[in-house]
TORPA-4810 file (N, C-alpha, C, O; in nm, 3 decimals):
<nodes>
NODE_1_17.007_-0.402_3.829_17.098_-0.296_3.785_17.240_-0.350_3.784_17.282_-0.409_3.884_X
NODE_2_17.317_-0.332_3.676_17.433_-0.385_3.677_17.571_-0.305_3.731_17.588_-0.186_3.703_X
NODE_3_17.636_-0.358_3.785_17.815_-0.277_3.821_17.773_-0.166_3.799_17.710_-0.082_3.863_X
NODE_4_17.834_-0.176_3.659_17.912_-0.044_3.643_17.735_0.093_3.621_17.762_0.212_3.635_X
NODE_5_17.596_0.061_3.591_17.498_0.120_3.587_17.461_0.192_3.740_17.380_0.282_3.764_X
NODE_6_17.536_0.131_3.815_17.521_0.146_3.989_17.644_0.215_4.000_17.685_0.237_4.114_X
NODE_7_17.679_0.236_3.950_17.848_0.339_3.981_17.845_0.405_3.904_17.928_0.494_3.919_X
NODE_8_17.768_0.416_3.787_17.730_0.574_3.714_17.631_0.652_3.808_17.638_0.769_3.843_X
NODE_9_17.528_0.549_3.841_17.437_0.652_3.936_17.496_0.714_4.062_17.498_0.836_4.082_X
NODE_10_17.548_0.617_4.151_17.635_0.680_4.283_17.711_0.794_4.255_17.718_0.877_4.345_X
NODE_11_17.807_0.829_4.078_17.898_0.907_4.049_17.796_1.026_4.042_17.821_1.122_4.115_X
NODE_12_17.687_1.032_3.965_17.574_1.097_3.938_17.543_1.197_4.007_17.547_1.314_3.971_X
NODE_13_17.495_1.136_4.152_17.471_1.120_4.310_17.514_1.243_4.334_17.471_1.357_4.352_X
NODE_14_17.645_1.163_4.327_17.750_1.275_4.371_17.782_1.417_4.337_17.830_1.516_4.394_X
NODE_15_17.737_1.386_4.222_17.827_1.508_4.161_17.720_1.635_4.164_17.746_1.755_4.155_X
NODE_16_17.561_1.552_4.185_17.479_1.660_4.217_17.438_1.695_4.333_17.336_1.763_4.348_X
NODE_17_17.545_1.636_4.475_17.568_1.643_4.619_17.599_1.784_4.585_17.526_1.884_4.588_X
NODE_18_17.744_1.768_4.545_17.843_1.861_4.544_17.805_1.978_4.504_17.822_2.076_4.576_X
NODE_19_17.735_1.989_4.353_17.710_2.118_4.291_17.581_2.200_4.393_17.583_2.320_4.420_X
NODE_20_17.473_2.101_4.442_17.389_2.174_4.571_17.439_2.211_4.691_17.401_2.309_4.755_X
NODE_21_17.559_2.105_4.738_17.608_2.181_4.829_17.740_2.265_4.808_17.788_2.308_4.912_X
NODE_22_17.790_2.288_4.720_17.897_2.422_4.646_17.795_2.576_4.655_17.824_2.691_4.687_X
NODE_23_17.649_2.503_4.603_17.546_2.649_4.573_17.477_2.700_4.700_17.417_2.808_4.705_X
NODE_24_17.490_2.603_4.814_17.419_2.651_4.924_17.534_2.773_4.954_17.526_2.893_4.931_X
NODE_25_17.650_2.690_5.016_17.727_2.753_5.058_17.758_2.932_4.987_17.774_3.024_5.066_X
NODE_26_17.760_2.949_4.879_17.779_3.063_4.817_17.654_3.141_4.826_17.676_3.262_4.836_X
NODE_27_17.508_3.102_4.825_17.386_3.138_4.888_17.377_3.207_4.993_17.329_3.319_5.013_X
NODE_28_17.441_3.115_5.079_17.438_3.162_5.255_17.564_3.254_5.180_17.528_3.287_5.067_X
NODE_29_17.654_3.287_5.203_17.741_3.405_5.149_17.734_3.521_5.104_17.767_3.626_5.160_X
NODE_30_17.687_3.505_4.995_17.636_3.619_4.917_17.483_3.642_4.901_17.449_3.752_4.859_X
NODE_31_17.392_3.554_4.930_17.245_3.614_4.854_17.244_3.518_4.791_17.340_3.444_4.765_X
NODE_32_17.092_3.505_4.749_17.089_3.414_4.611_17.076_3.458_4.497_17.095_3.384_4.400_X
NODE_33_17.038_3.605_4.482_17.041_3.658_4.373_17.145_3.713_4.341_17.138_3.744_4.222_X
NODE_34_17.293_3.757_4.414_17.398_3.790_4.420_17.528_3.690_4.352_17.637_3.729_4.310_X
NODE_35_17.466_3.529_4.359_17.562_3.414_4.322_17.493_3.398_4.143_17.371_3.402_4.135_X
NODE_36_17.572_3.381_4.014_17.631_3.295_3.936_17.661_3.168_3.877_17.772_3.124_3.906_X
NODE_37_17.591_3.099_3.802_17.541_2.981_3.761_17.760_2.928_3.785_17.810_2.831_3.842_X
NODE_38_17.822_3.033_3.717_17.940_3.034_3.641_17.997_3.006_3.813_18.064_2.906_3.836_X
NODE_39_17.970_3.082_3.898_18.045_3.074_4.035_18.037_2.936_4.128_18.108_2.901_4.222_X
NODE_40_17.935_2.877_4.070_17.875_2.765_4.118_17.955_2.642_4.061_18.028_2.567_4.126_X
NODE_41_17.933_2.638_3.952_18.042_2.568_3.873_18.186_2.541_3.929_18.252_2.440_3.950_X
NODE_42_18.206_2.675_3.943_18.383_2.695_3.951_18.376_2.608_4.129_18.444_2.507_4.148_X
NODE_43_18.293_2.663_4.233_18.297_2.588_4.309_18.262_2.462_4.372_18.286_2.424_4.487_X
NODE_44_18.198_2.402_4.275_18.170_2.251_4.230_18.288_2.195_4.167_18.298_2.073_4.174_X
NODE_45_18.377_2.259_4.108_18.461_2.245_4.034_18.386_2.117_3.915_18.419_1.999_3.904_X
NODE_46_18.284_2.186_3.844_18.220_2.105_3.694_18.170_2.229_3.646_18.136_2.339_3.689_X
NODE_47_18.183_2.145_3.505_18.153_2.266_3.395_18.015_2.338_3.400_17.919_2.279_3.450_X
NODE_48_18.005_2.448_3.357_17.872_2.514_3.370_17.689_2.384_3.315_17.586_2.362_3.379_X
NODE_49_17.741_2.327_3.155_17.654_2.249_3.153_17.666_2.141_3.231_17.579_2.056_3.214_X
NODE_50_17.735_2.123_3.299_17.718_1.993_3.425_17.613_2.017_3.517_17.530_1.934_3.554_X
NODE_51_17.623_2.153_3.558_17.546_2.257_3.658_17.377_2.215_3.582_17.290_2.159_3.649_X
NODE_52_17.366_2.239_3.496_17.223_2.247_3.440_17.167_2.093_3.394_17.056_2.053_3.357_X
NODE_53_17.305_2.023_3.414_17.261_1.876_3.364_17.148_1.803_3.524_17.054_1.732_3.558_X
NODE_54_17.223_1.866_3.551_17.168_1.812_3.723_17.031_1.954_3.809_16.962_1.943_3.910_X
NODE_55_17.043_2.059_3.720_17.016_2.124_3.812_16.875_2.255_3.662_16.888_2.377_3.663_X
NODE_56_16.825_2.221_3.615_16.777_2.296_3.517_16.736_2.488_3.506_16.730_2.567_3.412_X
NODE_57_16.714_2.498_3.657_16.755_2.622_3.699_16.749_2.633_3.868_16.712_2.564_3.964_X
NODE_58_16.821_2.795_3.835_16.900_2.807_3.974_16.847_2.800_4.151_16.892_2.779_4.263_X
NODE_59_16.714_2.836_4.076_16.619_2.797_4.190_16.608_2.654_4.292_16.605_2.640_4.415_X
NODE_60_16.604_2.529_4.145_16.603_2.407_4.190_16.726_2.366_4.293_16.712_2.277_4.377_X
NODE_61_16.848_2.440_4.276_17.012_2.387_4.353_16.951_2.433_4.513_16.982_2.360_4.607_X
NODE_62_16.857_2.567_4.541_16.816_2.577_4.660_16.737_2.490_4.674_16.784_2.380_4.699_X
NODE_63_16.644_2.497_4.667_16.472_2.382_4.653_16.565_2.203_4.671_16.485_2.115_4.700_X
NODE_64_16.648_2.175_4.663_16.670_2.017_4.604_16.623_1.933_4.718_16.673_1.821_4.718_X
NODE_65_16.571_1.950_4.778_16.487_1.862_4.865_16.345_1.847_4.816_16.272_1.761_4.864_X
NODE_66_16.299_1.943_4.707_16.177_1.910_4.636_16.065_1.807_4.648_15.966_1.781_4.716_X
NODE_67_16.150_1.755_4.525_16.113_1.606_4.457_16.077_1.487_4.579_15.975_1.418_4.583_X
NODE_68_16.209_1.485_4.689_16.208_1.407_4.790_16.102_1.419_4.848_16.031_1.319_4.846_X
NODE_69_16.026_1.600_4.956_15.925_1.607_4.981_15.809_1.540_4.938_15.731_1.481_5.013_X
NODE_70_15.801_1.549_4.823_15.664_1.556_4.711_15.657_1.374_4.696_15.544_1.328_4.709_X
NODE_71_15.782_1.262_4.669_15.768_1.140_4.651_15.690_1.093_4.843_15.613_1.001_4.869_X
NODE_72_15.752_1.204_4.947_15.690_1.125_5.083_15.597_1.186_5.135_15.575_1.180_5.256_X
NODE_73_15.527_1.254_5.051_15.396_1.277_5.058_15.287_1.156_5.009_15.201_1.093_5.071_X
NODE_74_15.327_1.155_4.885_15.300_1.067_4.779_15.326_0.931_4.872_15.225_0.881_4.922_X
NODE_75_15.431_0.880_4.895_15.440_0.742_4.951_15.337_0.708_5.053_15.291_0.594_5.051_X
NODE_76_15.288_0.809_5.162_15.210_0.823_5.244_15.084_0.806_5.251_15.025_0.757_5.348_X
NODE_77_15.023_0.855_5.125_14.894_0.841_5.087_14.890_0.678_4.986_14.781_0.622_4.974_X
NODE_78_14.987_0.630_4.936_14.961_0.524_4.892_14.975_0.406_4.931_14.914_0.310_4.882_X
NODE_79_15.043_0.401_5.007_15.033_0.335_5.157_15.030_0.311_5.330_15.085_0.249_5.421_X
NODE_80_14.913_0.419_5.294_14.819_0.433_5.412_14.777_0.269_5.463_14.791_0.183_5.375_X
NODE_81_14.737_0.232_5.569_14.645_0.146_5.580_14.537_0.147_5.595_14.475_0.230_5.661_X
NODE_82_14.479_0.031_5.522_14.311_0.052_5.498_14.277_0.102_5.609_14.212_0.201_5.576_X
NODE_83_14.278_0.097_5.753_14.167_0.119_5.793_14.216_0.281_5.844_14.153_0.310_5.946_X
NODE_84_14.305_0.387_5.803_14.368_0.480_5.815_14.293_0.607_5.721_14.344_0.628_5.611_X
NODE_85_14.193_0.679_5.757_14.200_0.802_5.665_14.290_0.892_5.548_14.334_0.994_5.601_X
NODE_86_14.315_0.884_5.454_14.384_0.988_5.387_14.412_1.121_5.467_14.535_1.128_5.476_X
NODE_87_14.370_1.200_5.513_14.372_1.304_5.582_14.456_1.227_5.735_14.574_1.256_5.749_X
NODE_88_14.417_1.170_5.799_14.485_1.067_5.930_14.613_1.010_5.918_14.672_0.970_6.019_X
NODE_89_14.679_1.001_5.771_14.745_0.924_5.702_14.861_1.057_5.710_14.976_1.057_5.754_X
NODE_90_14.787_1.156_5.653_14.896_1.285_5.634_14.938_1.378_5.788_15.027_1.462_5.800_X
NODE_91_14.836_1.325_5.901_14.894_1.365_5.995_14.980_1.316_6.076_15.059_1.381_6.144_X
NODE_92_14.963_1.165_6.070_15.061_1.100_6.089_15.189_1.097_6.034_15.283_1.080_6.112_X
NODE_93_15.211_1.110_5.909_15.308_1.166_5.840_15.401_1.256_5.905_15.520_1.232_5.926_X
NODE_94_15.317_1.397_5.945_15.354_1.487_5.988_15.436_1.460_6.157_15.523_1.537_6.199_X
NODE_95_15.399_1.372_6.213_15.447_1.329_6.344_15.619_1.222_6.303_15.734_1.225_6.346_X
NODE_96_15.557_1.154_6.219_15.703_1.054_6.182_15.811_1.146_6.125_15.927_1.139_6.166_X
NODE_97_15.776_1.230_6.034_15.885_1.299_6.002_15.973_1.381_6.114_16.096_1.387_6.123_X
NODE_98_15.867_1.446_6.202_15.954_1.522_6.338_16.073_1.410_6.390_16.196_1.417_6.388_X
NODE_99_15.955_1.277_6.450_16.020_1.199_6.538_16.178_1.164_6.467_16.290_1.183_6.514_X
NODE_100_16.136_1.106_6.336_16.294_1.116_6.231_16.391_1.198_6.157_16.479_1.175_6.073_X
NODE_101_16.327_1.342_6.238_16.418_1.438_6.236_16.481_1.445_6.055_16.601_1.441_6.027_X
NODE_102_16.394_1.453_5.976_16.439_1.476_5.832_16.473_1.603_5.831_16.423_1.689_5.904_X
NODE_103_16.561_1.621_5.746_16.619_1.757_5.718_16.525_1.862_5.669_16.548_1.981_5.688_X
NODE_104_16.406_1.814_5.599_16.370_1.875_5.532_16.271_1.961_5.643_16.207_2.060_5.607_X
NODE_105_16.269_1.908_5.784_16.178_1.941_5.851_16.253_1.964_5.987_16.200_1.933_6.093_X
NODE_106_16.358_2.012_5.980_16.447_2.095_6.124_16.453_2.208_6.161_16.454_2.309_6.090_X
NODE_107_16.458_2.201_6.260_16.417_2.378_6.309_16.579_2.420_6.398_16.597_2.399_6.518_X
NODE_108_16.665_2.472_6.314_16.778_2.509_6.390_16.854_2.651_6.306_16.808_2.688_6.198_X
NODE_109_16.948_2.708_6.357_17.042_2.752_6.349_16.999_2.749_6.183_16.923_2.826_6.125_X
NODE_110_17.066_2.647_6.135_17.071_2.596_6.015_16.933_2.693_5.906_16.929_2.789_5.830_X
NODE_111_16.834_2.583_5.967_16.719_2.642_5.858_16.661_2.811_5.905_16.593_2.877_5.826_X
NODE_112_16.690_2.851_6.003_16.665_2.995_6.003_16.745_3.109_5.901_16.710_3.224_5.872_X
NODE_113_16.882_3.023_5.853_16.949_3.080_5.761_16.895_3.037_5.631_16.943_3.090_5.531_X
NODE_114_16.794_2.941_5.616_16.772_2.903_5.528_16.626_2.988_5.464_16.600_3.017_5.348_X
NODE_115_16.575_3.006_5.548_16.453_3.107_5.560_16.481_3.216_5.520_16.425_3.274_5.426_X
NODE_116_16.613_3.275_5.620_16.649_3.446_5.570_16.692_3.452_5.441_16.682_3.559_5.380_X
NODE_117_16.760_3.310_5.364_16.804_3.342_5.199_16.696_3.363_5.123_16.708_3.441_5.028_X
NODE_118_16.565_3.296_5.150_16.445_3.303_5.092_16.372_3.464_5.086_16.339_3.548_5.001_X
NODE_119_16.373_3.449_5.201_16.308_3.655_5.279_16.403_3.710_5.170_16.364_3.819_5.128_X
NODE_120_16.489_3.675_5.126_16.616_3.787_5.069_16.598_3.825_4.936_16.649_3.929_4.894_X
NODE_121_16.517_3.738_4.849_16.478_3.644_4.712_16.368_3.686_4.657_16.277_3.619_4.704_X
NODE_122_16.320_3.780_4.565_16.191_3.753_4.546_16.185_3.650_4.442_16.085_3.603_4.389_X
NODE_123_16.326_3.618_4.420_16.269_3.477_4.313_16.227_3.384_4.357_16.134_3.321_4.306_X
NODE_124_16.295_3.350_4.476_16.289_3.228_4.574_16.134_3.247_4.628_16.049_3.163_4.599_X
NODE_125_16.111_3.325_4.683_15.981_3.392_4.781_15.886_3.297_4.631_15.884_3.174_4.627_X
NODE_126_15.826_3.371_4.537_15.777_3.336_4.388_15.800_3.177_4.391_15.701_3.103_4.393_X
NODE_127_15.941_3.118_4.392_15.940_2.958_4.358_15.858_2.912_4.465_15.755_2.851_4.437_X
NODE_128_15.897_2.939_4.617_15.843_2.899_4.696_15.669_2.923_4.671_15.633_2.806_4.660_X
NODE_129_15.590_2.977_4.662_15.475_2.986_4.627_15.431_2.874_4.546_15.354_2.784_4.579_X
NODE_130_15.508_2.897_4.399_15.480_2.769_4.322_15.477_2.633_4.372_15.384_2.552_4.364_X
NODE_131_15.603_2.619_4.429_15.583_2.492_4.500_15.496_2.476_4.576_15.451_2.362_4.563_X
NODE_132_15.436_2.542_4.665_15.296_2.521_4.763_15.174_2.474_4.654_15.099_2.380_4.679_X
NODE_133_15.166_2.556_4.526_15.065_2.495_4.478_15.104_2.374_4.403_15.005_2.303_4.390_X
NODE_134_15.193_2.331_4.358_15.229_2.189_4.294_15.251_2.106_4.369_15.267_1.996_4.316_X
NODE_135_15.262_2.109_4.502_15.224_2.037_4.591_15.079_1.971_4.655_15.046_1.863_4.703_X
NODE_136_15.008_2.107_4.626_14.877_2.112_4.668_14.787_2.015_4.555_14.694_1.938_4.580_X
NODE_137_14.845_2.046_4.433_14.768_1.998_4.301_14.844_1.812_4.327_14.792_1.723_4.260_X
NODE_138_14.918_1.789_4.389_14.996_1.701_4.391_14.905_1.569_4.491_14.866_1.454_4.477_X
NODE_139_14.906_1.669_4.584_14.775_1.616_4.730_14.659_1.583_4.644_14.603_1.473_4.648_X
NODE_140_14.629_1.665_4.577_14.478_1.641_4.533_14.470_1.529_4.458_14.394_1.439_4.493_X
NODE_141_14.558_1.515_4.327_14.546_1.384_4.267_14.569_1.243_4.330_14.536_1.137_4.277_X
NODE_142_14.646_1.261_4.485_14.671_1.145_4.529_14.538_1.109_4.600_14.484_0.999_4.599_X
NODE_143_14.486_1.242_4.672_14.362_1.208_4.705_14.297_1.150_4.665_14.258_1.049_4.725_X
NODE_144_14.254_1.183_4.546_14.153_1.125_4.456_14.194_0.977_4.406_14.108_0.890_4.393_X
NODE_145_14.320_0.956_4.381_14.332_0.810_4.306_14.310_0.748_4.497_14.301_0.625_4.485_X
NODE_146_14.300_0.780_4.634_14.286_0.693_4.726_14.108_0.661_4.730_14.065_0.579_4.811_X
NODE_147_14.025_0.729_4.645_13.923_0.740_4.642_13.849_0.661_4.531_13.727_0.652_4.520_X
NODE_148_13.943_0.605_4.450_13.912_0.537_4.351_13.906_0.663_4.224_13.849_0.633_4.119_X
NODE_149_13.961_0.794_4.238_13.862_0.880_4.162_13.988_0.929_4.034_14.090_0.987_4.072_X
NODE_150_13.971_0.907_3.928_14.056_0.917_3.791_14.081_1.085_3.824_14.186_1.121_3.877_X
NODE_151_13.961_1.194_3.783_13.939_1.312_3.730_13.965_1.406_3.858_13.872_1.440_3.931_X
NODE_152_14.114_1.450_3.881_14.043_1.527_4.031_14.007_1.618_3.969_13.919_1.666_4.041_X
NODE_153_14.018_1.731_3.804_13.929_1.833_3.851_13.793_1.836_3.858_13.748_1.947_3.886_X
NODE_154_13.697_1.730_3.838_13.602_1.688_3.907_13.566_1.670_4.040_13.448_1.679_4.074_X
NODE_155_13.691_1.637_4.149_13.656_1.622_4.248_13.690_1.766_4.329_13.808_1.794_4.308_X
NODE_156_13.644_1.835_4.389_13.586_1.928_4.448_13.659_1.934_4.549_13.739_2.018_4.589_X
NODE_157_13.599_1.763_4.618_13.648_1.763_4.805_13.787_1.696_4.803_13.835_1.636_4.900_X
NODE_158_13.837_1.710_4.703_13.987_1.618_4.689_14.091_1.823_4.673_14.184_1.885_4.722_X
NODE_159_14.026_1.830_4.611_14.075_1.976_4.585_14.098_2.109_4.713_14.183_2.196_4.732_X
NODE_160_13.969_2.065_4.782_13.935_2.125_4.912_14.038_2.112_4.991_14.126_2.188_5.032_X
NODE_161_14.002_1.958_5.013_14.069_1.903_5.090_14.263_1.914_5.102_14.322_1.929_5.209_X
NODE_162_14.330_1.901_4.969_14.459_1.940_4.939_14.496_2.071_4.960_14.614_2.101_4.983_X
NODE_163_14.396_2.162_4.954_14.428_2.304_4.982_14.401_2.359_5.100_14.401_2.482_5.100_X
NODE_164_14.379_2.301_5.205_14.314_2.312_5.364_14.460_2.264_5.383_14.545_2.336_5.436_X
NODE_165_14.495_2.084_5.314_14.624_2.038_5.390_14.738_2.126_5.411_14.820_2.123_5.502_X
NODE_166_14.727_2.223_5.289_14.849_2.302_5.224_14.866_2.415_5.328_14.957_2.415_5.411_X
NODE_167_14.782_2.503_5.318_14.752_2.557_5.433_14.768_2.581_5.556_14.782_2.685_5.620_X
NODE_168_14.763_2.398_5.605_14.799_2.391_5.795_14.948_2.379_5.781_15.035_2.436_5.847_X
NODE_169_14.961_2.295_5.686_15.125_2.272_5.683_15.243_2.406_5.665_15.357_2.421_5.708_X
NODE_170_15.156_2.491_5.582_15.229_2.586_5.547_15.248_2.727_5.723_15.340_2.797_5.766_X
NODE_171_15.122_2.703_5.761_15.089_2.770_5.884_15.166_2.735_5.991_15.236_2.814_6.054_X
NODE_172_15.148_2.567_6.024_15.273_2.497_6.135_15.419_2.540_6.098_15.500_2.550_6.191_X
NODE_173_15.458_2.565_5.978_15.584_2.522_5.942_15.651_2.681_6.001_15.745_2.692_6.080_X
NODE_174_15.573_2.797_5.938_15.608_2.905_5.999_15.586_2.984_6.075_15.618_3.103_6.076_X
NODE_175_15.488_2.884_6.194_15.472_2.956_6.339_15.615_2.853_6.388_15.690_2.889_6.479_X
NODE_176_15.634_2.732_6.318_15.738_2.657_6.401_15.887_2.730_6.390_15.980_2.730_6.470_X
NODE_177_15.877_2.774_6.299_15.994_2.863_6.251_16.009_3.008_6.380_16.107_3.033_6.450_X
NODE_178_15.918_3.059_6.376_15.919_3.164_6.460_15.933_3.163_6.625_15.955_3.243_6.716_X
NODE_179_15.909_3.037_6.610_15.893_2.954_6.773_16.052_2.961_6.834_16.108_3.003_6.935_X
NODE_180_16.089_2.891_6.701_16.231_2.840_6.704_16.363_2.994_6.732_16.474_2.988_6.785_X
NODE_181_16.297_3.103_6.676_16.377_3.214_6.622_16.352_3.264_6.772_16.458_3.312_6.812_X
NODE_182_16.262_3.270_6.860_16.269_3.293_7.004_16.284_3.266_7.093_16.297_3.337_7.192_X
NODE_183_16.288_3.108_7.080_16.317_3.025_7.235_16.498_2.962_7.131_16.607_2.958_7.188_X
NODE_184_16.489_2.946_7.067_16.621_2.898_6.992_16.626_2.691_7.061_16.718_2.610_7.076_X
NODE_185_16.467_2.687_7.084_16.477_2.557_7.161_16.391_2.456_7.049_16.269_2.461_7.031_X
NODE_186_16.474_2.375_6.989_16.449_2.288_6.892_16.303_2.191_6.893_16.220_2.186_6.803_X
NODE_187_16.301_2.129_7.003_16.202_2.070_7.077_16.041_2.168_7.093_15.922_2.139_7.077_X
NODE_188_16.085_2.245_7.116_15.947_2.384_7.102_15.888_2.394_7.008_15.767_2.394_6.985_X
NODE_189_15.985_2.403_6.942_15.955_2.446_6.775_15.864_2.313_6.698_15.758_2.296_6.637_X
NODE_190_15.957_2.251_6.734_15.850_2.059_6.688_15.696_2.097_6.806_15.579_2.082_6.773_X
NODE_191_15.723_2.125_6.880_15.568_2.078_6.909_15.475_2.196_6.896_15.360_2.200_6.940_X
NODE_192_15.536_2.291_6.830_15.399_2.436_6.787_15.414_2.354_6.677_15.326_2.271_6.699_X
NODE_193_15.473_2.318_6.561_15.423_2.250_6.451_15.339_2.131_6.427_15.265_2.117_6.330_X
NODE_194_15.361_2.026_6.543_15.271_1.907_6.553_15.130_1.964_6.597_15.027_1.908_6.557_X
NODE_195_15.127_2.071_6.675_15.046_2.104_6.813_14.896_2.205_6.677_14.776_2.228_6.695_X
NODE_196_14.973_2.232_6.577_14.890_2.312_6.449_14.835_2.232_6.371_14.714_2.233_6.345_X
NODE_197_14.964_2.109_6.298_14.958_1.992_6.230_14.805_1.966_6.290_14.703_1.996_6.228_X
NODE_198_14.808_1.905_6.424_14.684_1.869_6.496_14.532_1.905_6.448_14.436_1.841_6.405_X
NODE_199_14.560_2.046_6.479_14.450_2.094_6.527_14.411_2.113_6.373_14.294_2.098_6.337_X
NODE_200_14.500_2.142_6.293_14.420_2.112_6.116_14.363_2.004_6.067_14.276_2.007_5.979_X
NODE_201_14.411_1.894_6.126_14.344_1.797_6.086_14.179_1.787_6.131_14.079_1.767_6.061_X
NODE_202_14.195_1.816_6.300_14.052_1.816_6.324_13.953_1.908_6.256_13.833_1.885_6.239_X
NODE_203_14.046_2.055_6.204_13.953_2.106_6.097_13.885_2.038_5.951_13.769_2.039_5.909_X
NODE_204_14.003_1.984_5.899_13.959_1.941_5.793_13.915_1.801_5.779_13.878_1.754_5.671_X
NODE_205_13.921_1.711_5.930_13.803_1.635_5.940_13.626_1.721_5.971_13.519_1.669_5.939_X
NODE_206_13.638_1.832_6.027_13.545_1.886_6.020_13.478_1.931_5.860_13.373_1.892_5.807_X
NODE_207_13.553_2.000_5.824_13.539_2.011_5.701_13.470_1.930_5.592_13.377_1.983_5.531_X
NODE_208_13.504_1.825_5.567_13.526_1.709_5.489_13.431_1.598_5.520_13.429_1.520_5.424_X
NODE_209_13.348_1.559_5.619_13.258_1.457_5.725_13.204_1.443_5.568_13.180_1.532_5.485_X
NODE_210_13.196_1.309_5.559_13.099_1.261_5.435_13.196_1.227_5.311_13.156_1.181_5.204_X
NODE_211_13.289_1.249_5.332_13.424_1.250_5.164_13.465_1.100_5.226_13.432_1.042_5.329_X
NODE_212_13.531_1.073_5.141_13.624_0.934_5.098_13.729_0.990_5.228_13.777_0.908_5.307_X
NODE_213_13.758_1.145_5.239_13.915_1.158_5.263_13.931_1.193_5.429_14.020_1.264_5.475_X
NODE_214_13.801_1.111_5.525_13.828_1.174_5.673_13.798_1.015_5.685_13.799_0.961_5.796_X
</nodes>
């Protein structure tokens, strides 16, 4: 990558730092259905199509941890080690991310406000859904290519299996949430989510005995 191709992207970067974090902030403020593509802008200080250059709708400026999720899911299952289960692979996952404290997976102050903008939303509530299943459909194809297998809607136990994952994760994430909203103790909250994380896996090694994916 050359100079100046590396200082368009960093500028890039940036500028779609700013416009997600201009839109949180007015989010937490007002609502999310209460804020303005136009208000967002003005407090990004970039033009409205700048806003959509980076951001295609308004949903995505909340969600922008997305893509990131979905590539370290993905990274996880494709470099698993051989002698590591797919399913073993994603629970482990689930432990490294706590220990490295990713944003996308904190239980504070912070993301409880991040929760209540959602509760607030039925658009958000709706995106959020979607994303569980494009995630899920996401699991499944990785499954399957760890299986050697082209066709997941052919595969059944790749399908199963992604929608069990979806499931525990979705279950840990908001008993961990609720953990967090009563003891307000960060550390708690990580281990009702690992402590679920867990115990799903042993389900869906139960589940699964005989697949490519335990």
């Amino acid at each position: 990558m050359s100079e100046v191709t590396d200082r368009r992207a960093r500028k890039r970067l940036e500028t779609r730092r700013n416009i997600s974090y201009a839109a949180t902030g007015l989010f937490a403020e007002k609502g999310f259905d209460n804020v303005t593509i136009d208000e967002i802008a003005s407090a990004a200080d970039v033009g409205r199509m700048t806003v959509f250059n980076h951001f295609p709708h308004k949903e995505d400026m909340f969600f922008d941890r997305d893509d990131e999720i979905r590539q370290t899911v993905a990274d996880a299952l494709r470099q698993r080690k051989d002698a590591e289960s797919p399913i073993e692979s994603l629970r482990l996952l689930a432990h490294r991310l706590i220990a490295e404290d990713r944003p996308f997976l904190q239980f504070s102050d912070a993301s409880q406000g991040f929760i209540a903008i959602i509760k607030g939303s039925d658009t958000l509530k709706a995106r959020a859904r979607a994303i569980r299943d494009e995630v899920a459909n996401g699991v499944a194809v990785e499954l399957a290519h760890c299986a050697g297998r082209e066709d997941v809607d052919a595969d059944a136990d790749a399908r199963l299996a992604a929608a069990l994952q979806l499931a525990c994760w979705s279950t840990a994430l908001i008993s961990a949430h609720e953990e967090f909203a009563q003891s307000l103790d960060a550390t708690r909250a990580a281990a009702t989510f690992l402590k679920l994380v867990d115990k799903g896996a042993a389900g869906l090694n139960a589940a699964l005995a005989g697949t490519p994916y335990v």
